[in-house]
BALOBA-1460 file (C-alpha; in Angstrom, 3 decimals):
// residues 328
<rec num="1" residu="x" x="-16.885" y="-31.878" z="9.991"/>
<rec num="2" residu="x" x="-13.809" y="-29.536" z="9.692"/>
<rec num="3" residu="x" x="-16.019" y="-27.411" z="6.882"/>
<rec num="4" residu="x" x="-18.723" y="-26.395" z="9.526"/>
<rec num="5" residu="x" x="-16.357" y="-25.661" z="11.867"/>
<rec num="6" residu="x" x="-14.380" y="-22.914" z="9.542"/>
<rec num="7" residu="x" x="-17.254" y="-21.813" z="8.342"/>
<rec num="8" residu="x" x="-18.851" y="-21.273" z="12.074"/>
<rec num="9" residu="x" x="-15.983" y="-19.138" z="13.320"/>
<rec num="10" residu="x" x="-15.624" y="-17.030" z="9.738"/>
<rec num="11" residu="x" x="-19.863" y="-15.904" z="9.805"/>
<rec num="12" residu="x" x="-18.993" y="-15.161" z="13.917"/>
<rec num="13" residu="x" x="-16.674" y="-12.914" z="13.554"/>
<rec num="14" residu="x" x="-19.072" y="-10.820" z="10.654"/>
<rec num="15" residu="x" x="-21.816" y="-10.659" z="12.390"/>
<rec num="16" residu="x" x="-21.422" y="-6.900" z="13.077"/>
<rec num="17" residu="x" x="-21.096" y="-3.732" z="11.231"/>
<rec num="18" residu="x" x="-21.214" y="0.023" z="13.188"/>
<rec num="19" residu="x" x="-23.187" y="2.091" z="10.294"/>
<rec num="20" residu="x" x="-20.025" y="4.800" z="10.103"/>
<rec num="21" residu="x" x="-17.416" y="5.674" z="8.298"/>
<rec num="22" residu="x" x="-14.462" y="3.024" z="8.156"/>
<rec num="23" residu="x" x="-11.010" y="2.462" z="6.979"/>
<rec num="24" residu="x" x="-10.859" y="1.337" z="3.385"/>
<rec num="25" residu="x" x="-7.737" y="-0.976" z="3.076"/>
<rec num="26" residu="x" x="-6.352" y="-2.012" z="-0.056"/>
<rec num="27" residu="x" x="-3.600" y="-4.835" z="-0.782"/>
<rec num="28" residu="x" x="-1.066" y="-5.588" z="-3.460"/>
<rec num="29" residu="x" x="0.837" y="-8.523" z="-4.522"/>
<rec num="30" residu="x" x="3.263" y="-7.804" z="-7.115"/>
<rec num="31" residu="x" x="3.792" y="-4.666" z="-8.860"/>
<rec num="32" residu="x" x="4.844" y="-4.536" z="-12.680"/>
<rec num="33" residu="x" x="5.391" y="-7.913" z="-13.305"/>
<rec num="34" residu="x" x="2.395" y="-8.742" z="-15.621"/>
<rec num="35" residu="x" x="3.225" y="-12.610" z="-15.766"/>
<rec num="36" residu="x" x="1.113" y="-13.310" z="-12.929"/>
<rec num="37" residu="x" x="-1.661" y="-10.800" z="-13.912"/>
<rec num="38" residu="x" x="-4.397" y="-12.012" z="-10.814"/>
<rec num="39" residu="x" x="-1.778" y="-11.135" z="-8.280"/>
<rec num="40" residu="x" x="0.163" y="-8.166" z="-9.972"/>
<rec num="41" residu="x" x="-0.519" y="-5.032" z="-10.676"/>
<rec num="42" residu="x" x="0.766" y="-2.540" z="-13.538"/>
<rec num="43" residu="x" x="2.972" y="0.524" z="-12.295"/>
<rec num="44" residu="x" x="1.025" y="2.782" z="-14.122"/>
<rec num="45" residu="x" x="-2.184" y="1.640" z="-12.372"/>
<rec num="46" residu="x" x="-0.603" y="1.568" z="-9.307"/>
<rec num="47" residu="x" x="0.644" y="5.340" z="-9.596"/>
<rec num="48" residu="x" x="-2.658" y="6.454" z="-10.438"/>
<rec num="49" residu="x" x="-4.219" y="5.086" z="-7.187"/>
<rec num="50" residu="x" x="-1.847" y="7.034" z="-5.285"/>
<rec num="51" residu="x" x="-2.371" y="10.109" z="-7.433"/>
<rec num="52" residu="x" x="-6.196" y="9.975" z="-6.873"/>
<rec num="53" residu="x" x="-5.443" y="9.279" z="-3.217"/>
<rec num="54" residu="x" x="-3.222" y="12.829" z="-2.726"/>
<rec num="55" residu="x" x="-5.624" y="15.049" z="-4.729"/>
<rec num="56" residu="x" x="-8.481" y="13.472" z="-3.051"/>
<rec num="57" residu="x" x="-6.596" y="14.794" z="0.260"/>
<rec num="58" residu="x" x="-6.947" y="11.181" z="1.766"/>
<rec num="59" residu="x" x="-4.602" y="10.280" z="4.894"/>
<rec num="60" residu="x" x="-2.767" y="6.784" z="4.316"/>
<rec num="61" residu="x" x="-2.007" y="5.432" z="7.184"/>
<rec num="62" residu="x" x="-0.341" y="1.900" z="8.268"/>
<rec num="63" residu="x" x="-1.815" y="-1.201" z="9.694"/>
<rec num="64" residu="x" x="-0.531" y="-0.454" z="12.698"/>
<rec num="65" residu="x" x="-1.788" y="3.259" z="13.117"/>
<rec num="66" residu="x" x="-5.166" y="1.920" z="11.621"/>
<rec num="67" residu="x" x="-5.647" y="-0.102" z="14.778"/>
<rec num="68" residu="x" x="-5.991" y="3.098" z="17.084"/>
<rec num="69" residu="x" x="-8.341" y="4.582" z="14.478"/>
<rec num="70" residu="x" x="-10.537" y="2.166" z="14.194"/>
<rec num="71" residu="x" x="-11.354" y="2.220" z="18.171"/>
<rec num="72" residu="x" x="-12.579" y="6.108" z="17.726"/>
<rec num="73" residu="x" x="-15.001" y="7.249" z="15.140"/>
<rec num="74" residu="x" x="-13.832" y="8.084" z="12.048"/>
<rec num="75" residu="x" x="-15.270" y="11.214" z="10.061"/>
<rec num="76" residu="x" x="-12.042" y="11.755" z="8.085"/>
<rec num="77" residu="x" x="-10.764" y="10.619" z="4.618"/>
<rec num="78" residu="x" x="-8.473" y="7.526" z="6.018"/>
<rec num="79" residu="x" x="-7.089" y="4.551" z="4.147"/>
<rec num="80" residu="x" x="-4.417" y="2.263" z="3.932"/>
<rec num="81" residu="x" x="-2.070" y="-0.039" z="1.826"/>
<rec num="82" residu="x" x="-0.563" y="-3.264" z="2.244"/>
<rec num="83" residu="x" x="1.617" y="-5.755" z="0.065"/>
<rec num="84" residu="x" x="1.355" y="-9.509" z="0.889"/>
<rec num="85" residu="x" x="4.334" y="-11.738" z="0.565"/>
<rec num="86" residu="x" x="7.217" y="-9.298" z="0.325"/>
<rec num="87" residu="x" x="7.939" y="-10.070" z="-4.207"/>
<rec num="88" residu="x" x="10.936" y="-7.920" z="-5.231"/>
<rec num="89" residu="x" x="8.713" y="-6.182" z="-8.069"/>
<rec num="90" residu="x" x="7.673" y="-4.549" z="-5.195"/>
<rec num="91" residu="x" x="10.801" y="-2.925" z="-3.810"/>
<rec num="92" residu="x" x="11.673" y="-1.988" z="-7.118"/>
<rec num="93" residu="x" x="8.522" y="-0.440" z="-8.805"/>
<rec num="94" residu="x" x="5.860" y="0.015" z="-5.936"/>
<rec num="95" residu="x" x="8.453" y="1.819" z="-3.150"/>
<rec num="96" residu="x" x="9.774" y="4.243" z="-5.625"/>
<rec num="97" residu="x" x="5.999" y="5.453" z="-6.089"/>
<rec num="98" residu="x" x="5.149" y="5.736" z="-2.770"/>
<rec num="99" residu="x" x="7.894" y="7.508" z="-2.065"/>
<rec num="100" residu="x" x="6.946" y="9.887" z="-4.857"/>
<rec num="101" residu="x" x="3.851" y="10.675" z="-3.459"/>
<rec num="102" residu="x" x="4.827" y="10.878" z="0.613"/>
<rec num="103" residu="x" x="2.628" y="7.317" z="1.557"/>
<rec num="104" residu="x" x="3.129" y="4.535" z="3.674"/>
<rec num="105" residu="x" x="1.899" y="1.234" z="3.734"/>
<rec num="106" residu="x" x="2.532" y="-1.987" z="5.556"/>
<rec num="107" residu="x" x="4.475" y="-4.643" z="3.745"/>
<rec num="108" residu="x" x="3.610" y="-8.127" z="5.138"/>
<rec num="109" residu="x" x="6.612" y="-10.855" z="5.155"/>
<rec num="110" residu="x" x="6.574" y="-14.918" z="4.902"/>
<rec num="111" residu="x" x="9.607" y="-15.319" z="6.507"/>
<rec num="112" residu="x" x="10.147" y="-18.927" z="4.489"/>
<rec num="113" residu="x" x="10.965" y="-17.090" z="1.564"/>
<rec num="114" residu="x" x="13.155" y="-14.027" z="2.045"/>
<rec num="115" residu="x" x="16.126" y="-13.620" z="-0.019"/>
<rec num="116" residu="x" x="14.853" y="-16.684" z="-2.472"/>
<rec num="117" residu="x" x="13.690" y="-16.272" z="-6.412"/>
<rec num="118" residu="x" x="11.742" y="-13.108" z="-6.989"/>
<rec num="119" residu="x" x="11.142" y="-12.216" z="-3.060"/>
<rec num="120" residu="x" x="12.556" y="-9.146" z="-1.530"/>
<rec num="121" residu="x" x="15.886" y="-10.024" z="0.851"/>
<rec num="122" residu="x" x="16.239" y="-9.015" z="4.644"/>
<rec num="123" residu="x" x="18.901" y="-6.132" z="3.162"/>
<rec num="124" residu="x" x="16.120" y="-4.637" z="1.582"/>
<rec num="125" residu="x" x="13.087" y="-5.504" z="3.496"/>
<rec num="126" residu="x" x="15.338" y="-3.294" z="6.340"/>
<rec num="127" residu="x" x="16.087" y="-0.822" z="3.583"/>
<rec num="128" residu="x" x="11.855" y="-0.382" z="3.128"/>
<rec num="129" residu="x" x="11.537" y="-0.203" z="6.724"/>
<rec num="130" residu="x" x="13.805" y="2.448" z="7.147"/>
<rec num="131" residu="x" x="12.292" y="4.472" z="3.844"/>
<rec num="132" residu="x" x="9.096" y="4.338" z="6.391"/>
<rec num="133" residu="x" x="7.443" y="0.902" z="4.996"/>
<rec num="134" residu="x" x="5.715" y="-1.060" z="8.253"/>
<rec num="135" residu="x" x="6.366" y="-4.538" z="8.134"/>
<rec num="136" residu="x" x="4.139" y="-7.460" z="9.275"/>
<rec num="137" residu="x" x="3.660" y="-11.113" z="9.741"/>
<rec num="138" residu="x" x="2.530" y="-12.999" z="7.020"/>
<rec num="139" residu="x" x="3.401" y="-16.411" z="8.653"/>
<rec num="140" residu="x" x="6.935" y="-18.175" z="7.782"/>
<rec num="141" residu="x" x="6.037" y="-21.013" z="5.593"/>
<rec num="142" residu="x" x="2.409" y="-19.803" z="4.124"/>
<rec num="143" residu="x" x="0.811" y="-22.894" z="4.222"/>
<rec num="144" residu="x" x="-2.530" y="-24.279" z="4.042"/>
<rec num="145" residu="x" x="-2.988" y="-24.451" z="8.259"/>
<rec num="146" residu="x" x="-6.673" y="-25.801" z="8.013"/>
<rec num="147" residu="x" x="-5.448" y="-28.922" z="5.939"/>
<rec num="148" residu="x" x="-3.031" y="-30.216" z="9.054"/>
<rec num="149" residu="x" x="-3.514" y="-32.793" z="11.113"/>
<rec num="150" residu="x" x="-3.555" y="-30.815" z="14.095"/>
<rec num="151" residu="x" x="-3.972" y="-27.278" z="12.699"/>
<rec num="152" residu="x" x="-3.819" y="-24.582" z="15.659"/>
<rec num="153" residu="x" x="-0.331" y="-26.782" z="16.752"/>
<rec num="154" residu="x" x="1.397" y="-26.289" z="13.130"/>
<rec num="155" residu="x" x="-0.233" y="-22.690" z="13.344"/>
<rec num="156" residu="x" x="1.826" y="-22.127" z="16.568"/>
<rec num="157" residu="x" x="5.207" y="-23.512" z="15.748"/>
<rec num="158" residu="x" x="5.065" y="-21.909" z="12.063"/>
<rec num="159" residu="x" x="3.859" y="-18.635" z="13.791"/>
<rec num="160" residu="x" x="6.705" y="-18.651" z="16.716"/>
<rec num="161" residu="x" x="9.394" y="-19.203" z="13.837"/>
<rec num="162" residu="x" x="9.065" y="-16.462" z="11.617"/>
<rec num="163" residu="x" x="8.765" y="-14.153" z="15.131"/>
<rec num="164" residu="x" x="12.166" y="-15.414" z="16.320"/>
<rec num="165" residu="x" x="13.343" y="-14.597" z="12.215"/>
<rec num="166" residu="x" x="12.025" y="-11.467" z="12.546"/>
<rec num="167" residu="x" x="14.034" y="-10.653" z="15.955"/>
<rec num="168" residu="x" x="17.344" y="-12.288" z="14.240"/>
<rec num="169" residu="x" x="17.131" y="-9.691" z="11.114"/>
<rec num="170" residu="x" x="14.955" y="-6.655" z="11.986"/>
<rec num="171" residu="x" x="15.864" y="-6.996" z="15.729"/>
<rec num="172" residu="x" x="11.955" y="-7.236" z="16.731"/>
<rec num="173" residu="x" x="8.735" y="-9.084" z="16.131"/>
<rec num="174" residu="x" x="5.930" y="-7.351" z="13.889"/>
<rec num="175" residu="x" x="2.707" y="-6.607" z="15.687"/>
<rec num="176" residu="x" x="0.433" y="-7.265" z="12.671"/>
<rec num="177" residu="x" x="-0.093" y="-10.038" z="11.134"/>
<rec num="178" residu="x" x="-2.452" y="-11.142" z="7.125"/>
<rec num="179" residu="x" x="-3.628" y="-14.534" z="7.006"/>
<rec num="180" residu="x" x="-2.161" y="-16.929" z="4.115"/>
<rec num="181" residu="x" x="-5.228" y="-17.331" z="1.766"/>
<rec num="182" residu="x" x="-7.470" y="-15.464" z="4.223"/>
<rec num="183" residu="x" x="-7.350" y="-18.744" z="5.728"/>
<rec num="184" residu="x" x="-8.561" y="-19.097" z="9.686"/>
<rec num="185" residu="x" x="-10.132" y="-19.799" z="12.246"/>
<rec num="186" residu="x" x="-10.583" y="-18.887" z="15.647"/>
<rec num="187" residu="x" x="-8.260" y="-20.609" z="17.709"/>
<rec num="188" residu="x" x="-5.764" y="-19.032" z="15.118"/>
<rec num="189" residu="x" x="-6.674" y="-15.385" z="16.281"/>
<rec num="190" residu="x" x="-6.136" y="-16.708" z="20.522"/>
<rec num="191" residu="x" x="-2.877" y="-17.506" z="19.287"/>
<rec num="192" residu="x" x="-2.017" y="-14.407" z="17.343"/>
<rec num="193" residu="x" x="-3.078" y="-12.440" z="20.429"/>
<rec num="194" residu="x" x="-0.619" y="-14.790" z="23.149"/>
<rec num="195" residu="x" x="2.358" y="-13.900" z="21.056"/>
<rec num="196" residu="x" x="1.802" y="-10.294" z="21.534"/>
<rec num="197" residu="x" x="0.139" y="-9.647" z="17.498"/>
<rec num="198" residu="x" x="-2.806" y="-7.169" z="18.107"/>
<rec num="199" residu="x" x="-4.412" y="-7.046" z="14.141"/>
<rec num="200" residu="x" x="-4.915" y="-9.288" z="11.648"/>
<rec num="201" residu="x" x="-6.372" y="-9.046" z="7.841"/>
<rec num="202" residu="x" x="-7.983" y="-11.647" z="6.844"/>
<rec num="203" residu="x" x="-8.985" y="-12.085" z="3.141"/>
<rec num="204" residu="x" x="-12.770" y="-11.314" z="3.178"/>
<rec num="205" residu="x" x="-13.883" y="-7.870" z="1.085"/>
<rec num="206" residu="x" x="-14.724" y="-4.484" z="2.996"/>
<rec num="207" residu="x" x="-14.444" y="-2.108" z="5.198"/>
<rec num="208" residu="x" x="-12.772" y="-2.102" z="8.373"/>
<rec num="209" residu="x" x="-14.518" y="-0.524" z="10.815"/>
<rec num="210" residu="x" x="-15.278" y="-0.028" z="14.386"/>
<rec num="211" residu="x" x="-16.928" y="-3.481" z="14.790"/>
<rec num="212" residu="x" x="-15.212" y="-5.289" z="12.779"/>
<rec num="213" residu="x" x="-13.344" y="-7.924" z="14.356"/>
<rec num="214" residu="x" x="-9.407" y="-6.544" z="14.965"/>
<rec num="215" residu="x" x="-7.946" y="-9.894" z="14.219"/>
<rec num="216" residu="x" x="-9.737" y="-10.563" z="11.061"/>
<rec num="217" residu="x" x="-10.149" y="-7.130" z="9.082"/>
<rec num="218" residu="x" x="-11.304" y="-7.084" z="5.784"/>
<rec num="219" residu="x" x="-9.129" y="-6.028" z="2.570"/>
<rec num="220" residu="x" x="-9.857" y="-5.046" z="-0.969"/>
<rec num="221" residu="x" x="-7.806" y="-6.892" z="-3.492"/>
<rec num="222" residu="x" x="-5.705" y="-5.095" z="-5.910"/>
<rec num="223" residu="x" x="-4.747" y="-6.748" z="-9.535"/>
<rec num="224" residu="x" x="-4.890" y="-6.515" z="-13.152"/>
<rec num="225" residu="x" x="-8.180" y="-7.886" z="-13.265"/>
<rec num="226" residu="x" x="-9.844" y="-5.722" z="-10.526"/>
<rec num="227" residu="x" x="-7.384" y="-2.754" z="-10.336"/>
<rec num="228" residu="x" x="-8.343" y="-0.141" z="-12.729"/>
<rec num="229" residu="x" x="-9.330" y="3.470" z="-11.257"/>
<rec num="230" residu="x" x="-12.662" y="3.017" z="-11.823"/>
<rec num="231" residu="x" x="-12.687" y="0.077" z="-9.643"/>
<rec num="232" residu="x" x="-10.559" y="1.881" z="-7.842"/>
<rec num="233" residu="x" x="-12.504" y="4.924" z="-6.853"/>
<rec num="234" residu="x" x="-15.552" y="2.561" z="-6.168"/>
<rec num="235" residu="x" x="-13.862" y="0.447" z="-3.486"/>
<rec num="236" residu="x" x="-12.575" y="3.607" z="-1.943"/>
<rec num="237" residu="x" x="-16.006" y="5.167" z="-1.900"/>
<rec num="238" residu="x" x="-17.383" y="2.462" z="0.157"/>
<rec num="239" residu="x" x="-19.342" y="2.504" z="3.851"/>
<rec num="240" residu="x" x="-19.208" y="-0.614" z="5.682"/>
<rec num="241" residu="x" x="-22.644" y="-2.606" z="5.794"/>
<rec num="242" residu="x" x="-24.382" y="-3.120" z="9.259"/>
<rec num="243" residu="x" x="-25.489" y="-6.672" z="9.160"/>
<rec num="244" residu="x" x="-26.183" y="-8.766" z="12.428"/>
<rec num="245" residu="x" x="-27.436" y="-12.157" z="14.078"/>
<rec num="246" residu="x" x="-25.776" y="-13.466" z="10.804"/>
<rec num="247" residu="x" x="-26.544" y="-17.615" z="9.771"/>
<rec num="248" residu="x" x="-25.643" y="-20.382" z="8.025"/>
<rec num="249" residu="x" x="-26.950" y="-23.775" z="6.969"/>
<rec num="250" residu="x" x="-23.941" y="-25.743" z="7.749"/>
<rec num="251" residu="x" x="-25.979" y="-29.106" z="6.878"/>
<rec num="252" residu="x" x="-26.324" y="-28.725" z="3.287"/>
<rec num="253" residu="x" x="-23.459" y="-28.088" z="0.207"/>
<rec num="254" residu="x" x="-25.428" y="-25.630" z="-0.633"/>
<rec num="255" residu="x" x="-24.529" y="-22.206" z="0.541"/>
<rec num="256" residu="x" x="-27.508" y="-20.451" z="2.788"/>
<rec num="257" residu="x" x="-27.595" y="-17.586" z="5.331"/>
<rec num="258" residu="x" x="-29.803" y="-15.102" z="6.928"/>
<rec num="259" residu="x" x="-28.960" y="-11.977" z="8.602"/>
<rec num="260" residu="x" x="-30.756" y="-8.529" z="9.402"/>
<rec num="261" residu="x" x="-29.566" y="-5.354" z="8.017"/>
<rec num="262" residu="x" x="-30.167" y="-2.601" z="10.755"/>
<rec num="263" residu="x" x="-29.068" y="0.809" z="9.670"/>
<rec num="264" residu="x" x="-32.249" y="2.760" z="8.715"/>
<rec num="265" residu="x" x="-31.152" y="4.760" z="5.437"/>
<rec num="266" residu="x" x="-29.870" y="1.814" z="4.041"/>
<rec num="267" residu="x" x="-32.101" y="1.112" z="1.022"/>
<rec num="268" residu="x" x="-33.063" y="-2.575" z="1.383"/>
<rec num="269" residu="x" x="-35.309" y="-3.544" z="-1.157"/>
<rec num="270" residu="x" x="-31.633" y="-2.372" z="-3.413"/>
<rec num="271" residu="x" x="-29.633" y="-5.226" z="-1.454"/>
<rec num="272" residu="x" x="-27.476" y="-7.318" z="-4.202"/>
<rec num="273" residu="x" x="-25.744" y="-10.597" z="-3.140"/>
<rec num="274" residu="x" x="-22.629" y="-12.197" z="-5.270"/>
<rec num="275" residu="x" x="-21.319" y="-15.404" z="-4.862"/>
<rec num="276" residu="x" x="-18.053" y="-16.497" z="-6.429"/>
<rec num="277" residu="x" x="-18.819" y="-19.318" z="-9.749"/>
<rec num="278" residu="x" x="-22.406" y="-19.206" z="-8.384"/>
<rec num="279" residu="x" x="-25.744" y="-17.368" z="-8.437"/>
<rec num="280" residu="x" x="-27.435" y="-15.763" z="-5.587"/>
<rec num="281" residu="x" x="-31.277" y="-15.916" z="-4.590"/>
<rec num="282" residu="x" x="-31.969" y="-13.441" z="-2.563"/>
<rec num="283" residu="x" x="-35.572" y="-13.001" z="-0.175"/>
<rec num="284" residu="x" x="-36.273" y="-10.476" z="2.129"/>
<rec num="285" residu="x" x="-39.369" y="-10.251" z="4.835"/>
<rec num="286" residu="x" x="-38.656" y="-6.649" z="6.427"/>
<rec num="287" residu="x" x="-35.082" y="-6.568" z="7.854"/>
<rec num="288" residu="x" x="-34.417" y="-10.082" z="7.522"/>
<rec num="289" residu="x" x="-32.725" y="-11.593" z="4.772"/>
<rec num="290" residu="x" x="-32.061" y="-15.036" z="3.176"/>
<rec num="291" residu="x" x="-29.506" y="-15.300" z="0.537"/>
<rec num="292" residu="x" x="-28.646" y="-19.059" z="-1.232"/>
<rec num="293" residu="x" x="-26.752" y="-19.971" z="-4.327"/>
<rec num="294" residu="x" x="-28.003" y="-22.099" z="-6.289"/>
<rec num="295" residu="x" x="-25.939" y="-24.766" z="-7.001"/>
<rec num="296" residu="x" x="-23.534" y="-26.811" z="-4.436"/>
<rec num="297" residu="x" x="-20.109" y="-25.183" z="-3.820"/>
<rec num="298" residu="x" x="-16.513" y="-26.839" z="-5.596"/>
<rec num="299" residu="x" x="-14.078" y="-24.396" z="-4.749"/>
<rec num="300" residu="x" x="-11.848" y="-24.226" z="-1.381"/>
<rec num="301" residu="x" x="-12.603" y="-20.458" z="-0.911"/>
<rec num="302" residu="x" x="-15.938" y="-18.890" z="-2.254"/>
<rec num="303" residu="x" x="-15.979" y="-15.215" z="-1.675"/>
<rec num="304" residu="x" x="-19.886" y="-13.675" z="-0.911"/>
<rec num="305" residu="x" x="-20.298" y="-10.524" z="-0.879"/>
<rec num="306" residu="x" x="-23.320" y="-8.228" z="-0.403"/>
<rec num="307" residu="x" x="-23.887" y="-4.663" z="-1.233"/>
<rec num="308" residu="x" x="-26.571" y="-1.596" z="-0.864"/>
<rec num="309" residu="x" x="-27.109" y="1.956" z="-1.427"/>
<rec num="310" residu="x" x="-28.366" y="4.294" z="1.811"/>
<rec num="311" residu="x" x="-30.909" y="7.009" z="1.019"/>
<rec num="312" residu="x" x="-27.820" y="9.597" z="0.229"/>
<rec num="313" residu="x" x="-26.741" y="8.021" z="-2.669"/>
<rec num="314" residu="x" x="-23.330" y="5.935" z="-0.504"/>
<rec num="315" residu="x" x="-22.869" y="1.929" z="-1.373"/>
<rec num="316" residu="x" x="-22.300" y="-0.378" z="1.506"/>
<rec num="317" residu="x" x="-20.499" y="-3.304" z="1.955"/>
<rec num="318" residu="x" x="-19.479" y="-6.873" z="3.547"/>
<rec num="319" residu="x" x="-18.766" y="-9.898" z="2.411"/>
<rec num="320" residu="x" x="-17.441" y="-13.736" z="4.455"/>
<rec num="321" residu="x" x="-15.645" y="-16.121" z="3.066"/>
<rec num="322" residu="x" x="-16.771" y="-19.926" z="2.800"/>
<rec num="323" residu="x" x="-13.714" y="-22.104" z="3.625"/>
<rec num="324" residu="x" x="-13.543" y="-25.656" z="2.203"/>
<rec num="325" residu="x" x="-10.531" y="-26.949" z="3.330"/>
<rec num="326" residu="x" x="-10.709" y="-30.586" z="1.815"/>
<rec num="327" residu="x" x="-10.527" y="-29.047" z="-1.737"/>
<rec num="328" residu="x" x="-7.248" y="-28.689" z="-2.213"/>
């Protein structure tokens, strides 16, 4: 079945954490444009992220420069921004701010889209790269690529279109590349890597970090709903969670896996599991752990997400994402 198989190559590329510091990423959709409140998010908000960020004396760096950090170890306060699908909002109020405040960020494109109803044109997607803005792949059409018929083939072709777009109107081909939905699966990141793409986010909660897998990092979303500075501050704050030899019932609807958490000062028996429109039963023997919801899974992506303290006070964190491609 096509579910076991996504959800086989999502838990493999999870299934460890190096106990350090990390790269907390964050990403944006739109940015003032409260009619889509789960995907935008107020200026005002927005400003005071990037306020926190320079007072806190925290280095923002792009997806690209990320990449070479996360290959050393990190003991410095790094993060980074990036903006999925390339909305006008964000050229207009989320440029202006960053500019305000000396940041960067990478700005990820689907190349279907450019120039049409509320999306940013190719006159000023150049005019944000040359203000400093990276730009990356985002796929050209943003489809569903685990509901085709053959989906590493449309993958491909929809992949190798927006590159030669890319070379037409910014005269070369973006070396990172977010996932539409978070949506993947292995053979996806093999082709990523033959057309010369060398990172990835995917759409899985966390922290980046040294052994995490480089072609499908993890992000913390950015809206109205999850957005404040509060919420803010707390995703910043985060270590990434070591968690290894990481399981999955694929035979049942009902969500199941075990893994063993490794680092020593993490503080086990304080280990809290959330599952998206479910609850979590959690059992521990030691360092292995068994977490299950408790009901069968309906929707196509169902976020999980674990957390725990370490003995100085630091929250950790990971989190997979279920796939169920046949809900639509």
């Amino acid at each position: 079945m096509r579910i076991t198989l996504c959800i086989v190559f999502i838990i493999s590329s999870l299934s460890s954490f190096a106990f350090q510091n990390g790269i907390n990423t964050f990403v944006y959709h739109r940015f003032g444009d409260d009619r889509f409140p789960s995907t935008n998010i107020a200026t005002a908000a927005f400003e005071a992220h990037l306020k926190h960020l320079k007072a806190e004396g925290y280095k923002l760096v792009t997806a690209g420069e990320a990449k070479a950090l996360l290959a050393q170890e990190i003991d410095s306060k790094i993060a980074a921004i990036t903006i999925d699908d390339g909305y006008k909002s964000f050229f207009k109020n989320g440029l202006p701010l960053l500019q305000k405040y000396g940041f960067s960020a990478t700005l990820y494109i689907n190349t279907e889209t450019v120039g049409s109803a509320d999306y940013m044109s190719w006159e000023e997607i150049k005019a944000a790269e040359k203000a400093g803005i990276e730009i990356g792949n985002h796929s050209h059409s943003h489809a569903y690529f685990l509901n085709e018929s053959n989906p590493t083939e449309a993958f491909e072709t929809d992949l190798e279109h927006s590159i030669d777009l890319f070379k037409k109107y910014l005269g070369h081909s973006p070396k990172t590349f977010a996932f539409p939905y978070g949506e993947w699966q292995s053979e996806f990141t093999a082709i990523l890597k033959s057309h010369g793409i060398e990172m990835a986010f995917a759409q899985n909660s966390g922290v980046a970090n040294k052994q995490s897998n480089i072609l499908a990092l993890p992000r913390f979303p950015m809206n109205e709903h999850y957005g404040d500075l509060k919420d803010f501050k707390s995703k910043l704050a985060m270590k990434p969670l070591v968690a290894s030899n990481l399981k999955t019932n694929t035979n049942s609807s009902f969500p199941e896996i075990s893994f063993q958490l490794e680092a020593n000062s993490i503080q086990k028996s304080q280990l809290q599991c959330f599952i998206q429109g479910n609850e979590c039963e959690l059992a521990q023997s030691g360092d292995n752990v068994t977490a299950k919801g408790k009901k069968a899974l309906s929707a196509r992506r169902t976020l999980f997400t674990f957390t725990a303290p370490d003995t100085n006070g630091n929250w950790h964190w990971f989190s997979y994402l279920w796939i169920m491609p046949e809900v639509q």
